[in-house]
Every structure is written in structure tokens, then in C-alpha cells.
N, C-alpha and C positions, 0 to 999 in steps of 0.2 A: 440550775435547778436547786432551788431548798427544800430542807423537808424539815415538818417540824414533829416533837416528838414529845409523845405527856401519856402520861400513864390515866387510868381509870379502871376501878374495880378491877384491879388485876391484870388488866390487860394494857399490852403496848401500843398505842396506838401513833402512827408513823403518817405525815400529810405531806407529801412531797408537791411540788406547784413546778407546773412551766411541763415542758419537754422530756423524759426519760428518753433519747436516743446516744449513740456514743459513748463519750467520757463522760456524761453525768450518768449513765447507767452503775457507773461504777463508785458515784459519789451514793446511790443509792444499797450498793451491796454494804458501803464502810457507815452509812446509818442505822441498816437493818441489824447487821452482823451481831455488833453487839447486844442488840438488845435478843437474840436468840440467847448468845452465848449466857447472859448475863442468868437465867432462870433456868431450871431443871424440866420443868414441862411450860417452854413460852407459847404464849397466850400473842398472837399477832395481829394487829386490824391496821389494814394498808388502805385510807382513805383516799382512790383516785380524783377526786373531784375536781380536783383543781391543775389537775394533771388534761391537757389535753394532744397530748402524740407519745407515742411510748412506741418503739423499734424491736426490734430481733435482742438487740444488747441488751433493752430493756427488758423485755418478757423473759432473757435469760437467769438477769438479776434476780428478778421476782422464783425462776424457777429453784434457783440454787436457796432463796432462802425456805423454799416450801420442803424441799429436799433435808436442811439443815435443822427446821421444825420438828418434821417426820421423827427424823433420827432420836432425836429428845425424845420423843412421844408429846411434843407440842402440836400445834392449828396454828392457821396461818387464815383470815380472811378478809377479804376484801369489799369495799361497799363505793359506792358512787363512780362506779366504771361507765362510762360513756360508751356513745355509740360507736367510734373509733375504736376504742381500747378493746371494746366487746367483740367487736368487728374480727379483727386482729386476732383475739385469743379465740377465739368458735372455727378460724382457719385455720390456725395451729391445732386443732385439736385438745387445745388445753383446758375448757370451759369446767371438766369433770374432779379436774387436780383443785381448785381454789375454791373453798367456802364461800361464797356469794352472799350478801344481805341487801336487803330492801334500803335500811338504816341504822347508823352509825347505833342509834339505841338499841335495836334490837339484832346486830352483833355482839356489844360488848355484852349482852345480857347471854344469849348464846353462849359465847366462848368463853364465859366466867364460868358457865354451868359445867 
């Protein structure tokens, strides 16, 4: 798994590709990580798209950095979640925790507000 990372109007914007299960769930926690740490209230947009299977390790990742946001008084959201990944998190019960957007533009426009 890689993920790529570029900022816009403020916000972090993180594009991970391939697989989030296992040990790259964790190559995920040491991309996101900093860029929470890095800002006082971070601005997060986790672009799935290209992401197609994400596991229990993965939805953890994702969880620990929602939780790491929070604390800041940062946002954390997400946009181009497939029907797998959407799958997955509506049976965990998690659909209510992650900011959801239609499109990459109208997150960053959102979470810059």
C-alpha cells in the first residue's frame, strides 16, 4: 500500500491505493499520524478511491486517527468510499463517526470552513 499526501486550502489530504488489511494498516496509522500531530486543529480528507479492501486493522487505523482529530478539536473526512469499504463500515456501526463527502471539492471546501 502507498499513500500519497498534498495539502490544499488547508487541509491534508492522504490517497492511500491497493489494500488497507494487516501490516499496511499500520503503514497507514505512520502516514496519517503526523500529519494530525503536525497542526493544532487538523483538517483531514482520507481519499478511498483507490483503495479497494480495507479489514478490521484497517478500520481500526482509520479509527485511532478520528479519535486523535477529535482530541485536537480537528475533522477527519472521507470521500470516495466504495461499496466494499462502505459495506464494512455501516456493519461496524461506524458510518455516524466519519464525515462523508460526495467530492474531493466539496470536502476540502467543507473542512476548510
Amino acid at each position: 500500500m502507498a499513500t500519497q499526501i498534498r495539502r490544499q486550502d488547508g487541509i491534508t489530504i492522504l490517497e492511500p491505493s491497493g489494500k488497507i488489511v494487516g501490516s499496511s494498516a499500520s503503514e497507514l496509522r505512520k502516514a496519517i499520524s503526523p500529519q494530525i500531530e503536525a497542526y493544532d486543529e487538523p483538517r483531514v480528507l482520507i481519499n478511498l478511491g483507490r483503495v479497494n479492501r480495507i479489514d478490521s486493522s484497517g478500520l481500526s487505523a482509520l479509527m485511532e486517527a478520528r479519535v486523535a482529530a477529535t482530541r485536537k478539536q480537528g475533522r477527519i473526512g472521507v470521500v470516495n468510499v466504495g461499496k466494499h469499504i462502505k459495506n464494512l463500515v455501516a456493519l461496524n456501526r461506524l458510518v455516524s463517526l466519519f464525515e462523508c463527502f460526495d467530492s474531493e471539492d466539496a470536502a476540502v471546501s467543507e473542512l476548510s470552513a
